[in-house]
GUTI-133085 format. One line per 2 residues: number of its first residue (from 0); their letters; for each residue x, y, z of C-alpha. Coordinates in nm, 4 decimals. Each point is the difference from the previous one (the first is absolute). Layout:
N
NUM = a = X,Y,Z; ...
This chain:
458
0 = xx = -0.7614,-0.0880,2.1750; -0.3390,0.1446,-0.1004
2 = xx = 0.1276,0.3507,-0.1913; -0.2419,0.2648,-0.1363
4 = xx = 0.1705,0.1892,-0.2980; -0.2118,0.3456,-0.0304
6 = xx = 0.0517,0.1248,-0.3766; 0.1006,-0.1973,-0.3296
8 = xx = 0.2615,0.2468,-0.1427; 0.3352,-0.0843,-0.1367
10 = xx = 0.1135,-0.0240,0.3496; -0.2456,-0.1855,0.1549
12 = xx = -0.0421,-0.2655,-0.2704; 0.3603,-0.0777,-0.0048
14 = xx = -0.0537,-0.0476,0.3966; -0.3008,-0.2102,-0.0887
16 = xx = 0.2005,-0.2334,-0.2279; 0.3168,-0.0473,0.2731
18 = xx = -0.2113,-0.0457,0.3114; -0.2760,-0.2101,-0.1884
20 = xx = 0.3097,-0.2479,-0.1223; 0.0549,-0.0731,0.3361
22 = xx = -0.1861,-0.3208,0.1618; -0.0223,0.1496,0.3254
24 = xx = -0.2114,0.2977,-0.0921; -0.3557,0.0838,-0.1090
26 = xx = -0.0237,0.2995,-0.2060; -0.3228,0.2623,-0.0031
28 = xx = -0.0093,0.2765,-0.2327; -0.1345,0.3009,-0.0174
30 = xx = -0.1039,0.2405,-0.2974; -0.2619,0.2210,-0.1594
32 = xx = 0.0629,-0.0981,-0.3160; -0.1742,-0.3507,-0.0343
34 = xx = 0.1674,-0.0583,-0.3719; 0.3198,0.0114,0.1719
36 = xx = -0.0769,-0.2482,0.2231; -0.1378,-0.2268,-0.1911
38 = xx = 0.3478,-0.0276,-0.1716; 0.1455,-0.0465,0.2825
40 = xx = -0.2287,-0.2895,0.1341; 0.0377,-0.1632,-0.3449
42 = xx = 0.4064,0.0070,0.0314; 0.0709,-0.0421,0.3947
44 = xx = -0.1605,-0.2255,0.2919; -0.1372,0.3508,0.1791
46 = xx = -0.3901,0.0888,0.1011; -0.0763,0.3336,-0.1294
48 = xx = -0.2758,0.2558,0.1806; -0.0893,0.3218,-0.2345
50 = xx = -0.0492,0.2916,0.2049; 0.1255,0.3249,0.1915
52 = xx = 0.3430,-0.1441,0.1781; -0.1182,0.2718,0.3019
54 = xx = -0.3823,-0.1057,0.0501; -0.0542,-0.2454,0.2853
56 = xx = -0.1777,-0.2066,-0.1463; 0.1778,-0.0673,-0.3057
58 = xx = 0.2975,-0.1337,0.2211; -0.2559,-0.2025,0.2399
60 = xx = -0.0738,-0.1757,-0.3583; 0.3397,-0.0635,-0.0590
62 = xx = 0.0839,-0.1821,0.2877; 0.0778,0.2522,0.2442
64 = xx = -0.1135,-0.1166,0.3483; 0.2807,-0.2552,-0.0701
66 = xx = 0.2711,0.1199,-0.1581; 0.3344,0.0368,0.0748
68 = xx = 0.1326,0.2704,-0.2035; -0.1407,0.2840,-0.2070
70 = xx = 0.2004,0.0867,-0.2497; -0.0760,0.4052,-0.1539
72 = xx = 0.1279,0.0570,-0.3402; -0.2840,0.1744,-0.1669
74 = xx = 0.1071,0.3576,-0.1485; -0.1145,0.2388,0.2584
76 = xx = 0.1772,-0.0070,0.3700; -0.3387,0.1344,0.1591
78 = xx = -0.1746,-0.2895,-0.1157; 0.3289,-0.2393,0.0938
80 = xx = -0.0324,0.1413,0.3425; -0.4161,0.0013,0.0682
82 = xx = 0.0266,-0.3780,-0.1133; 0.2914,-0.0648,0.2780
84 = xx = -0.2110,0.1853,0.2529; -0.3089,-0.1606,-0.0955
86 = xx = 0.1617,-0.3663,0.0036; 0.1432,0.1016,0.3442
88 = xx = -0.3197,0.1195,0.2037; -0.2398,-0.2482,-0.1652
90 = xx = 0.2228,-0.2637,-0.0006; 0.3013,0.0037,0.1817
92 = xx = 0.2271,-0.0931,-0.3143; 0.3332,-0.1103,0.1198
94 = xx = 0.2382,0.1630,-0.2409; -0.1157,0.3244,-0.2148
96 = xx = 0.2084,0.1162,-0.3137; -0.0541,0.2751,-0.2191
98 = xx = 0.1395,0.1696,-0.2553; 0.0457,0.3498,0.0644
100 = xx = 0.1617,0.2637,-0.2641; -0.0060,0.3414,0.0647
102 = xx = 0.2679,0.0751,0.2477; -0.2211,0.2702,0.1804
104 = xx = -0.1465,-0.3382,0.1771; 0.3002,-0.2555,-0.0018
106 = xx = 0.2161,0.3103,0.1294; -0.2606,0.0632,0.3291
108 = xx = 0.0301,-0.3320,0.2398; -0.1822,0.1501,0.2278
110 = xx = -0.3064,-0.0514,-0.2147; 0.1003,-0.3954,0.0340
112 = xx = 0.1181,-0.0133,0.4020; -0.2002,-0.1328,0.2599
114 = xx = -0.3594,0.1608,0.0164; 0.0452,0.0783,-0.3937
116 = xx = -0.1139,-0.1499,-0.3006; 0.0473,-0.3641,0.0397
118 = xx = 0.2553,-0.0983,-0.3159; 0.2994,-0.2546,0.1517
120 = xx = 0.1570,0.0063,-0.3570; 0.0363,0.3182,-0.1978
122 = xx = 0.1720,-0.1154,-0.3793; 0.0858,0.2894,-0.2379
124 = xx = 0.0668,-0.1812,-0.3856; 0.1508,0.3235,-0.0641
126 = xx = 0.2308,0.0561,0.2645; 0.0872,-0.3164,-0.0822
128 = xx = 0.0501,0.0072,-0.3336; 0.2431,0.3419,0.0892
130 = xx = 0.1598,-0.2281,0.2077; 0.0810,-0.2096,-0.2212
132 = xx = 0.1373,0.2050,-0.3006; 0.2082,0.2234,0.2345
134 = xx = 0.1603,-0.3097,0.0859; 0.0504,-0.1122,-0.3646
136 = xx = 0.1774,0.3272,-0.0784; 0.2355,0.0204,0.3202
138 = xx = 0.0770,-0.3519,-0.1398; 0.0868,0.0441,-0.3968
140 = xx = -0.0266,-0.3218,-0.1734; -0.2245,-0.1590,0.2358
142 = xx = -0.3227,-0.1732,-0.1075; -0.1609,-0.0441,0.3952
144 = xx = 0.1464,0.0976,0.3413; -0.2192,-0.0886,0.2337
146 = xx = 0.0356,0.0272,0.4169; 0.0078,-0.2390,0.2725
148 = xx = 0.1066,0.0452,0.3529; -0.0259,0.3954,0.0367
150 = xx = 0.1975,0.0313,-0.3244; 0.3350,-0.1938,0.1612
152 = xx = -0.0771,-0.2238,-0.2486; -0.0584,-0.0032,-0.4002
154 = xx = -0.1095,-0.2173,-0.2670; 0.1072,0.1674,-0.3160
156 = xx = -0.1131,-0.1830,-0.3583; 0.2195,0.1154,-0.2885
158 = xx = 0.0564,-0.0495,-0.3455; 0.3462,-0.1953,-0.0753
160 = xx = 0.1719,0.1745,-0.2823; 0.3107,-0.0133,-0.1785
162 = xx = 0.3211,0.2066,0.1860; -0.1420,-0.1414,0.3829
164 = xx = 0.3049,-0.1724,0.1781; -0.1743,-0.2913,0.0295
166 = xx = -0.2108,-0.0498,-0.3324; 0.1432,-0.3311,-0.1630
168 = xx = 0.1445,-0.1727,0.3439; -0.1485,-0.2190,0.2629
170 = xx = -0.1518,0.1355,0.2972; 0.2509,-0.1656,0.2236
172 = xx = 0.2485,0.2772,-0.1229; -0.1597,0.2701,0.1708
174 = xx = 0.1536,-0.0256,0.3286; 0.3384,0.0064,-0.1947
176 = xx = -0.1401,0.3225,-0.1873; -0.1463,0.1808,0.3495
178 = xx = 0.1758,-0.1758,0.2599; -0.0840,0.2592,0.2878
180 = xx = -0.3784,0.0299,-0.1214; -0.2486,-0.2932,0.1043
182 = xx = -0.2814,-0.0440,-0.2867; -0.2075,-0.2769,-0.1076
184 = xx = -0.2025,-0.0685,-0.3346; -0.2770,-0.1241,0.1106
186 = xx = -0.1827,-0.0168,-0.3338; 0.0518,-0.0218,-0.3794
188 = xx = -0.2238,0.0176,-0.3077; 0.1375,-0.0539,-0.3591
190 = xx = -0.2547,0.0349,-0.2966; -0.2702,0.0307,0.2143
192 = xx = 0.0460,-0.3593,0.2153; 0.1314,-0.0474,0.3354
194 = xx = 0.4062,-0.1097,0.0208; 0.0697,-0.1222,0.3861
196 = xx = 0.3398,0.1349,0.0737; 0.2801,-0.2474,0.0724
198 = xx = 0.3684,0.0977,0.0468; 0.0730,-0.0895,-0.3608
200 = xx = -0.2483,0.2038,-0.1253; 0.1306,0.2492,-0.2855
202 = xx = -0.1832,0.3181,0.0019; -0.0517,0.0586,-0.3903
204 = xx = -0.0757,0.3769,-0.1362; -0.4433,-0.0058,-0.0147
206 = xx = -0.0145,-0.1831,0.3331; -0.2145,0.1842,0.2452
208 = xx = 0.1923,0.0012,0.3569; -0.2088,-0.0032,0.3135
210 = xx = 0.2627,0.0791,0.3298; -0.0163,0.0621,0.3440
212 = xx = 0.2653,0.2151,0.1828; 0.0703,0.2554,0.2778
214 = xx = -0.1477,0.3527,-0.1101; 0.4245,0.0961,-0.0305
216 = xx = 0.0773,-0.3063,-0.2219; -0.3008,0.0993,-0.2659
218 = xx = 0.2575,0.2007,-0.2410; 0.3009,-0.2553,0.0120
220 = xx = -0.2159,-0.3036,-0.0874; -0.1708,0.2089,-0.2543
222 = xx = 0.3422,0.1013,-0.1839; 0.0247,-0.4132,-0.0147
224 = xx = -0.3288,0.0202,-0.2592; 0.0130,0.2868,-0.2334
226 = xx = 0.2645,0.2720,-0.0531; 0.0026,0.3065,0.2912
228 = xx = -0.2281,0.2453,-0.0904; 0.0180,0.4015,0.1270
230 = xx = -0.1852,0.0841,0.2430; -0.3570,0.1531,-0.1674
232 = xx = 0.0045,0.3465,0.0021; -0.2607,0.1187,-0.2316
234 = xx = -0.3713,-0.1384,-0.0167; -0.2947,0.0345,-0.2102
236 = xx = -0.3259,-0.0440,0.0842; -0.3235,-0.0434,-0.2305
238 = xx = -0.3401,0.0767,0.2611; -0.0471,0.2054,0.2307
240 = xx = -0.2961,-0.2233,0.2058; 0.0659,-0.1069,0.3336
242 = xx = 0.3261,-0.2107,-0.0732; 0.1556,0.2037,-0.1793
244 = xx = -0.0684,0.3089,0.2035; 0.1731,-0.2027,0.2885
246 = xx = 0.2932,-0.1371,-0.1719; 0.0895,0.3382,-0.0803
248 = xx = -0.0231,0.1199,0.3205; 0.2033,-0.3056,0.1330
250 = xx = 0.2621,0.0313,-0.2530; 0.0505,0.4163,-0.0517
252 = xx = 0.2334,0.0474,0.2927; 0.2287,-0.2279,-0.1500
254 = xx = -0.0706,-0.0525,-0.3808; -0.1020,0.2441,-0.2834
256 = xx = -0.3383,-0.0556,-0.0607; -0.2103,0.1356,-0.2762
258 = xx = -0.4290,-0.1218,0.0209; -0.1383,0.0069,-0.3378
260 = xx = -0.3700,0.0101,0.0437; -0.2862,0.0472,-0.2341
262 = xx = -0.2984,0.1744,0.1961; 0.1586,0.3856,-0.0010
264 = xx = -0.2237,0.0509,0.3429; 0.1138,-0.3216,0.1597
266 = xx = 0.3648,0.1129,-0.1007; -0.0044,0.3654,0.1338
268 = xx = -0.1413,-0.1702,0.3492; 0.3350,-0.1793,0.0661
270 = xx = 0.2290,0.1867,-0.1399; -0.1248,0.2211,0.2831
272 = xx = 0.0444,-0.2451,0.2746; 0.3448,-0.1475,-0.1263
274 = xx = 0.3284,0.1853,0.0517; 0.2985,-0.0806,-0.2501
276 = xx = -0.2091,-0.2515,-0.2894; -0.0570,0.1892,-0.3283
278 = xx = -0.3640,-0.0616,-0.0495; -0.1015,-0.0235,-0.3481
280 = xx = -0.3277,0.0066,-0.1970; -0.0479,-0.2333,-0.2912
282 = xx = -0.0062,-0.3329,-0.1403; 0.2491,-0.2398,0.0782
284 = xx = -0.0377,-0.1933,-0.2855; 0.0824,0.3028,-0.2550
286 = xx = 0.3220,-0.0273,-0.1318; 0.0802,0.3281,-0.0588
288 = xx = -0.0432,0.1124,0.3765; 0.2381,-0.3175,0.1494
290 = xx = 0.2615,0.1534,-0.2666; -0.0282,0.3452,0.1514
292 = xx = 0.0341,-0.1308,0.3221; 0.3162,-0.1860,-0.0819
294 = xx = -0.1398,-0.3248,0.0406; 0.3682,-0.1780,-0.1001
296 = xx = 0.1170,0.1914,0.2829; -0.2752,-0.2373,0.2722
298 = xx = 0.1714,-0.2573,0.2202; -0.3680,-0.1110,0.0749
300 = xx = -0.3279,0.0922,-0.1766; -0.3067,-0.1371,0.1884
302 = xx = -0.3309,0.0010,-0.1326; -0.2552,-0.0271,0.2468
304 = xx = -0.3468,0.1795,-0.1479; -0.3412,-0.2304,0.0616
306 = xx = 0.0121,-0.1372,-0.3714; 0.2288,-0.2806,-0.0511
308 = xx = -0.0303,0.0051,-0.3423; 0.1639,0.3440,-0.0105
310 = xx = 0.2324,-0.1028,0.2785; 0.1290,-0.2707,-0.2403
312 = xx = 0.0477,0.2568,-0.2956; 0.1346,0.2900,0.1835
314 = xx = 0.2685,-0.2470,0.1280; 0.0867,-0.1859,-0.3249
316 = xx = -0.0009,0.3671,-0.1492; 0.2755,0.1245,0.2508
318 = xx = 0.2391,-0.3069,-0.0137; -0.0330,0.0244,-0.3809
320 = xx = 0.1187,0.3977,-0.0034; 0.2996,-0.0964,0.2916
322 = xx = -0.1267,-0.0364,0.3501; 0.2414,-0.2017,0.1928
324 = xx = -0.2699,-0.2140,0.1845; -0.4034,-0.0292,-0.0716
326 = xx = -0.2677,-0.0656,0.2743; -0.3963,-0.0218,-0.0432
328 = xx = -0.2715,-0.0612,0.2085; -0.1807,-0.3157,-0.1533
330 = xx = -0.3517,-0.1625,0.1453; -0.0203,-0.2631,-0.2044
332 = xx = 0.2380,-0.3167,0.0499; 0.0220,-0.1191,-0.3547
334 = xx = 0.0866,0.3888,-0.1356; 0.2832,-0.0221,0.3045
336 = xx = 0.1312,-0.3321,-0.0891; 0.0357,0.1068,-0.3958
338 = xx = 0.1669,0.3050,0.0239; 0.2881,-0.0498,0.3414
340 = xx = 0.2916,-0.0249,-0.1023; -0.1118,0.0789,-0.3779
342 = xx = -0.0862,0.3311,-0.0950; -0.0286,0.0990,0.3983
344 = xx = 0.2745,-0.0712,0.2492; -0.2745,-0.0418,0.2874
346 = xx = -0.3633,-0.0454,0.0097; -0.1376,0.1429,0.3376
348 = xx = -0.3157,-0.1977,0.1032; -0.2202,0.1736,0.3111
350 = xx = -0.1433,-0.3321,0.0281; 0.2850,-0.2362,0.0841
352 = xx = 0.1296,0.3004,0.2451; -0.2874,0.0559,0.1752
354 = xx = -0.1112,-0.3820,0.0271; 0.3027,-0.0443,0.2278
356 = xx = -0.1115,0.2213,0.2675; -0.3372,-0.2481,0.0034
358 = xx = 0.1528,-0.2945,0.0251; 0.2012,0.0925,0.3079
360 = xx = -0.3030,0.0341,0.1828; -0.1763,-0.3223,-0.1495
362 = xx = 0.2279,-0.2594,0.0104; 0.0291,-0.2101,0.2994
364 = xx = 0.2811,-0.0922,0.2409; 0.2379,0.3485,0.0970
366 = xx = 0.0326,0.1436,-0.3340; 0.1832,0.3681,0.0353
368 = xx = -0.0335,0.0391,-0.3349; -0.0943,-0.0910,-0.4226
370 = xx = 0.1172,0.1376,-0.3274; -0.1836,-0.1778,-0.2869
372 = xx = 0.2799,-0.0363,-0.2981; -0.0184,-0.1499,-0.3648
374 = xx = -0.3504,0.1773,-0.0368; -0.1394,-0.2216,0.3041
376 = xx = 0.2200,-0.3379,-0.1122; 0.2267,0.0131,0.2601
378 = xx = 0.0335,0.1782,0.3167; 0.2388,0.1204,0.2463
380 = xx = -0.1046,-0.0381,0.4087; 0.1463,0.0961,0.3327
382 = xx = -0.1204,-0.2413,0.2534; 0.1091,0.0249,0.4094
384 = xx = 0.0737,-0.3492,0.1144; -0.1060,-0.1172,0.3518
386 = xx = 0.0085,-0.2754,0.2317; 0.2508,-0.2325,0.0750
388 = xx = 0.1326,-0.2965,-0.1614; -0.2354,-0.1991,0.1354
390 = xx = -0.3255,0.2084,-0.1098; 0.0948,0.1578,-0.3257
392 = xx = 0.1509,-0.1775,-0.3003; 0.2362,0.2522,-0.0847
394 = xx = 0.1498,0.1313,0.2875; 0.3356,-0.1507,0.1772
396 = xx = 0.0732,-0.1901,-0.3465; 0.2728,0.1048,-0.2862
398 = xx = -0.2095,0.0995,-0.2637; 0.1433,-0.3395,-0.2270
400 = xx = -0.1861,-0.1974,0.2315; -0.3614,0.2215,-0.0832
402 = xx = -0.2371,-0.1681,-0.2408; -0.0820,0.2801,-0.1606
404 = xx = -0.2749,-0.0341,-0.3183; 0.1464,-0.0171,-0.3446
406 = xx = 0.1488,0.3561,-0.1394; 0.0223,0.1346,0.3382
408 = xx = 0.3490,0.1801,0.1234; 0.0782,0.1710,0.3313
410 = xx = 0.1649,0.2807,-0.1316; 0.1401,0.1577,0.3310
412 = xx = -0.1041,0.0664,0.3897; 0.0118,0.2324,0.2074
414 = xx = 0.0914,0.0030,0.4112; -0.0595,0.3178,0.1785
416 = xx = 0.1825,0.2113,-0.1922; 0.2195,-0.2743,-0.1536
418 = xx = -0.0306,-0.0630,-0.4097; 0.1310,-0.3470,-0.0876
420 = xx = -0.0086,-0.1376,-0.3053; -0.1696,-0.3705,-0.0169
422 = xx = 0.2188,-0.2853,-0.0410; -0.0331,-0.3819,0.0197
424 = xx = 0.1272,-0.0246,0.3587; -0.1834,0.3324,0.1324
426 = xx = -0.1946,-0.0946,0.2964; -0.3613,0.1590,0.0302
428 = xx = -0.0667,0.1804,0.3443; -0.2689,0.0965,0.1941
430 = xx = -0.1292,0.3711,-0.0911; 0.1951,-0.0247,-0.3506
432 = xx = -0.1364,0.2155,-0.2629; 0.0387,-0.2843,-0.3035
434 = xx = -0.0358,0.1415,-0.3632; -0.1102,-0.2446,-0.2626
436 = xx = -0.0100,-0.0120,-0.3426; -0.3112,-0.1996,-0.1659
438 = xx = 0.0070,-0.0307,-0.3824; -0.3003,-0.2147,0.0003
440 = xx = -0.2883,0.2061,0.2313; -0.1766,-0.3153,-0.0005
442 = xx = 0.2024,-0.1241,0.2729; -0.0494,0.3435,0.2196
444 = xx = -0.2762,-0.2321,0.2366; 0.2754,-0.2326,0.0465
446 = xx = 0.2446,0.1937,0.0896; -0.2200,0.2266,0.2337
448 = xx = -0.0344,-0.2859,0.2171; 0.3972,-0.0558,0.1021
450 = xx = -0.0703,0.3287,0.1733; -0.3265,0.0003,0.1389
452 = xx = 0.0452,0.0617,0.3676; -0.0494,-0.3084,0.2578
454 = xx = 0.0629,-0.3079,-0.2171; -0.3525,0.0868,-0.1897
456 = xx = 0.1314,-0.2061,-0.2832; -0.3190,-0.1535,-0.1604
């Protein structure tokens, strides 16, 4: 797939380095910053154009009349959306993504329907990102919770700790321990390196848990990992930028929220447009304000201002003086890696969120949908199988009789509005929504082509 990748941000260089991995596609970016791109040339198999994403010919140069995707990620939506109009009446590019931020566009479809701007793909980071924390706080203790199927079904990754039911037996206990709930592991990491997950494996305290269950089994698999924690109540949040501003506004119907933010202008704007968060101005990183504001009192604090570095330190700051559970926003893998599960109980990476919603739409055979986990090591997909037993290799067989590539699980599937949990003798049907978990992404290619539609194997 020829793919055009219009601006070299943190966003669209992580895309650059997952869809440039993958043999099948050729990779074109996009920048005006020609220092940039020469990195990026130097590091990944990618051409690189330098130039206005928006100006005709600019995207003629970079392979337009051909391509099969545009991909928008540079930092303004107007230029996101000329360059998907542009591709589209010059070139009638296929598929057209771009990344749009302010809600005053995302929010008006009718700008995107038929006879509108021509965008198939609209992808928010931020939203997103929201997403993803609100999810991480209805879910205390969890490190991901990511959706497949409409939400009927979860894959939850969690931190095994001492005081979980299940912490220092073998996994074939479970069904003794929840017999009425139907879970399945369907991944473990200890120290880093990937443990497959027999029946007699013993779950020791460190061990980080991938599992896949019902949305109503979530809570009783995760009192089998870690002590039950209280619901959160009260949350803290350092930045008041676009993420933050719409986490509170998620969470203040249900939570107490207080927004710490620096920029006294930026923070008497929203604490106009929000209704029950406490909006404060100041620096999240300054001790004596987080003790004012009871900081030992915060289920969650949450740093999420556009400096990492201060993310990192207004985090380790508010653990130190009592917060029950530390988040920060972190751009760069190697910071993320050194300080999860350290000083900071989860490092939030736009990146690995937002790279998800590409891959969907990349990857070939009837993927519904991505989520890249493991800072892009591993990855979670939902794929639709089709055919029949005699066109598709994965339909009408038990799922023991599969050939799936090494580090591979099916995790669950779901039938119409059935969720069953994947066993050796489950049979694969026609229309199944399969989820799979990959702890190698190298074998993603592989694995894409059990469910390419038509017997399109090779």
């Amino acid at each position: 797939m020829k793919i055009i990748i219009l601006g070299a941000g943190q966003v669209g260089r992580t895309a650059a380095y997952q869809l440039s991995r993958e043999q099948a596609n050729d990779v074109t970016i996009v920048d005006t910053r020609d220092e940039v791109l020469r990195d990026l040339q130097d590091r990944l198999d990618v051409r690189t154009v330098v130039g206005s994403a928006a100006h005709p010919s600019i995207l003629e140069a970079a392979g337009g009349a051909d391509a099969d995707m545009i991909v928008a990620l540079t930092n303004s939506d107007e230029v996101n959306m000329i360059a998907c109009q542009v591709a589209h009446s010059l070139f009638g590019t296929p598929t057209k993504i771009a990344r749009i931020r302010s809600p005053d566009y995302s929010l008006r479809h009718r700008l995107f329907e038929e006879g509108g701007l021509h965008v198939d793909v609209m992808i928010s980071p931020e939203q997103l990102v929201t997403d993803h924390v609100s999810r991480l706080i209805r879910y205390p203790g969890a490190l991901q919770v990511l959706d497949f199927a409409d939400g009927r079904v979860r894959l939850v990754g969690m931190r095994a700790v001492s005081g979980g039911q299940l912490v220092g037996h073998q996994l074939r206990e479970l069904r003794d321990h929840i017999p009425r709930r139907d879970t399945r592991v369907a991944a473990l990491y200890r120290q880093g390196r990937s443990v497959q997950p027999e029946g007699d494996t013993v779950i020791q305290e460190g061990d980080e848990v991938f599992f896949v269950a019902a949305r109503d089994d979530i809570r009783a698999m995760m009192k089998e990992l870690r002590t039950e924690e209280e619901p959160v109540k009260r949350v803290v949040i350092a930045g008041a930028g676009n993420i933050g501003y719409r986490l509170a506004r998620t969470l203040e119907d249900y939570n107490q929220v207080k927004l710490i933010e620096r920029d006294p202008a930026r923070a008497r704007r929203v604490a106009e447009t929000l209704n029950r968060t406490l909006v404060l101005t100041g620096d999240a990183a300054d001790e004596e304000l987080l003790l004012e504001e009871n900081i030992d009192d915060a289920d969650v604090f949450v740093s999420l201002t556009n400096a990492e570095e201060a993310n990192i330190l207004s985090a380790m700051l508010a653990k130190r003086l009592g917060a029950h559970r530390v988040m920060a926003l972190i751009n760069k893998p190697s910071y993320a890696e050194l300080m999860e599960g350290g000083p900071i109980d989860v490092a939030i990476s736009p990146q690995t969120i937002t790279i998800g919603a590409l891959l969907a739409r990349v990857r070939r055979g009837d993927v519904a949908r991505v989520h890249s986990l493991r800072r892009g090591a591993a990855e979670a997909i939902e794929a639709i199988a089709h055919g029949d037993s005699r066109s598709s290799p994965v339909v009408g067989k038990p799922i023991e009789r599969i050939v799936l590539p090494p580090g591979t699980t099916i995790g669950a599937i779901v039938r119409g509005d059935d969720v069953i949990m994947a066993h050796h003798d489950t049979v694969i049907e026609a229309d199944d929504h399969v989820i799979l978990f990959l702890t190698d992404r190298r074998h993603v290619e592989s694995v894409g082509k059990l469910f390419q539609p038509g017997g399109r194997f090779g």
